[in-house]
N, C-alpha and C positions, 0 to 999 in steps of 0.2 A: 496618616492623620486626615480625619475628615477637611472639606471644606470650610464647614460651618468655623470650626474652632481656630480653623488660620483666619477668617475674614475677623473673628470676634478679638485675637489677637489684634490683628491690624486696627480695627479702634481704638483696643485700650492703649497701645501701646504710641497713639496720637495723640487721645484722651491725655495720656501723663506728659507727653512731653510739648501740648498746649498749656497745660499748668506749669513746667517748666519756662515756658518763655513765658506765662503770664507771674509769676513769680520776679523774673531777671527784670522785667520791664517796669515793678515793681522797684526795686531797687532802684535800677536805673535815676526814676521818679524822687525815690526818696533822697539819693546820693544828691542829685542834679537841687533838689531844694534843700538840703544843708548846705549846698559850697553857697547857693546863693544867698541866702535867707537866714546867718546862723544866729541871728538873735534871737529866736524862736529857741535855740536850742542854750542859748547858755547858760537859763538855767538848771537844768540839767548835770550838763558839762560845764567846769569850772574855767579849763583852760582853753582859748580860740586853737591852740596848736593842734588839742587832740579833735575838734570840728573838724579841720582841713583833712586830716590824716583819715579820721570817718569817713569823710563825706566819698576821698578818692579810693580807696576799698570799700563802699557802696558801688560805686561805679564801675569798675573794674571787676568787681563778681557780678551786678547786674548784667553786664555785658555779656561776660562770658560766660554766665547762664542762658543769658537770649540769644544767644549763637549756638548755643547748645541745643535745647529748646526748638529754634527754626531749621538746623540740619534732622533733628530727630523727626520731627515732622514731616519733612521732604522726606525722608529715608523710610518712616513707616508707611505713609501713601505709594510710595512706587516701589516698594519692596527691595529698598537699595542693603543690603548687608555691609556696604564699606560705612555708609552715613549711619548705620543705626550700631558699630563697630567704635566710631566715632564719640 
């Protein structure tokens, strides 16, 4: 395999998984102002129970998207195969 096409791999495959944390961090954002702020949302949603329940499964994939996201990252920069495995 040429050179050229591993280095061009090695960005895309940082390229996606910067959009991967930039997505989870997202979440993150969105989850962290419904638990705070959900009057914003209850028109929307009728019951406060199903906010809370929202807001902590925003949270809880934001995360673990942006964990996912920041190891893919490390792992496509230094060509780690257990982190990009991961």
């Amino acid at each position: 395999v040429p050179m050229g096409v591993l280095s061009c791999l090695k960005h895309l495959m940082f390229l996606f998984n910067v959009l991967v944390f930039a997505g989870g961090t997202c979440l993150v954002a969105v989850g962290v102002w419904v638990a705070v702020d959900p009057a914003g949302f209850q028109d929307i949603v009728a019951a406060r129970a199903v906010l809370s329940v929202a807001a902590c499964l925003l949270l809880a994939v934001g995360i673990a998207l942006s964990l996912l996201g920041f190891l893919g990252c490390c792992g496509a920069l230094r060509r780690s195969r257990p982190l990009l495995l991961l």
